[in-house]
Structure formats: structure tokens, C-alpha cells
N, C-alpha and C positions, 0 to 999 in steps of 0.2 A: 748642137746647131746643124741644120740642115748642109752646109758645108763639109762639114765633116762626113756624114750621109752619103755626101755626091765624091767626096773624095776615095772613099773605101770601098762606094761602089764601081768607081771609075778606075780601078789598079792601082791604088796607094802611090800613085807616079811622084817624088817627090820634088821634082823639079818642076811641077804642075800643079802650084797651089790653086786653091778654088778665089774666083773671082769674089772680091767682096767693096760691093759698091757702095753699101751703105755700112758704117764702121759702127755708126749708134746702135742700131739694129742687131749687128753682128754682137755687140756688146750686149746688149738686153738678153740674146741668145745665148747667148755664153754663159751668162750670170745663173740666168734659169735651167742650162744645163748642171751647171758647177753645184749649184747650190742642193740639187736634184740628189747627188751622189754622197753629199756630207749627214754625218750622223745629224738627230736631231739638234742637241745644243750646237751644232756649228752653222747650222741654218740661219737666213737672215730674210727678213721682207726686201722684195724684188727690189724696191728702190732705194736700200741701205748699202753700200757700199761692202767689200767681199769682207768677213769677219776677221776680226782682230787675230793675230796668234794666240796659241794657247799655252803655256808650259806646263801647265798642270794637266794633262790627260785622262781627261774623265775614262773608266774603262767605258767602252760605246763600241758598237760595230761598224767596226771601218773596209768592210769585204766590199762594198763599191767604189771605194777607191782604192785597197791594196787589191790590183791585179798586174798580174804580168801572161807574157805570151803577146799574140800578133794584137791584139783591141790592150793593152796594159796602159802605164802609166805616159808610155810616149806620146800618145794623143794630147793628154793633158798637153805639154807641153808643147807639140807641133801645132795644136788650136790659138796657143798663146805667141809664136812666131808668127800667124798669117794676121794674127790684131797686131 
């Protein structure tokens, strides 16, 4: 999401979340981020709701979502506090 964008370009200030007027939007954005980073089978059409858990772990390449360092898995997470 463009939010995210503005925040990391803005000094990761954390007590300075980014302005978010429109929550649907923010949500469409997110989703289409989200879903951006998941292997194929965890993929889902944009207006399907975020995919079921898995327990059974297809092997699949999960390197755009396991990162760590300054851009890791924190964003996930801090994108999901400002929704």
C-alpha cells in the first residue's frame, strides 16, 4: 500500500502512522499487496477473502515473505495495526 511507501519514506516515525481516510481502499490495498508476496497456491482472486490456513505445507518458495532486517516481517504486521 502506498502508505506504507509514505511511511518508510517519511523516517519510519512510529508514533506517526500514515493518514488513512479511506479504510475499503486501504483494504483492497493491502489485500493486493498481501496476496503479491504469497506463493502460488496461497494466492487468491482479489475479491475472495485472505486464504484459509494451511497445515499441510506444500514445499513452495516462501523468500517474499520470510525476511528479516529493517523492510522484514514487522511491516506485515504494523500495516495490520494502522487497518
Amino acid at each position: 500500500p502506498y502508505q506504507l511507501d509514505w511511511w518508510l519514506t517519511g523516517g519510519r516515525k512510529y508514533d506517526k502512522p500514515p493518514d488513512i481516510a479511506n479504510i475499503a481502499k486501504y483494504l483492497s490495498s493491502w489485500k493486493c499487496w498481501w496476496n503479491s508476496l504469497q506463493p502460488k497456491s496461497r494466492r487468491t482472486p482479489l475479491d475472495a477473502s485472505l486464504p484459509f490456513a494451511v497445515y499441510d505445507i506444500p514445499v513452495e518458495d516462501w523468500k517474499d515473505v520470510r525476511k528479516a532486517g529493517p523492510n522484514g516481517f514487522l511491516h506485515f504486521m504494523l500495516t495490520l495495526a494502522w487497518w
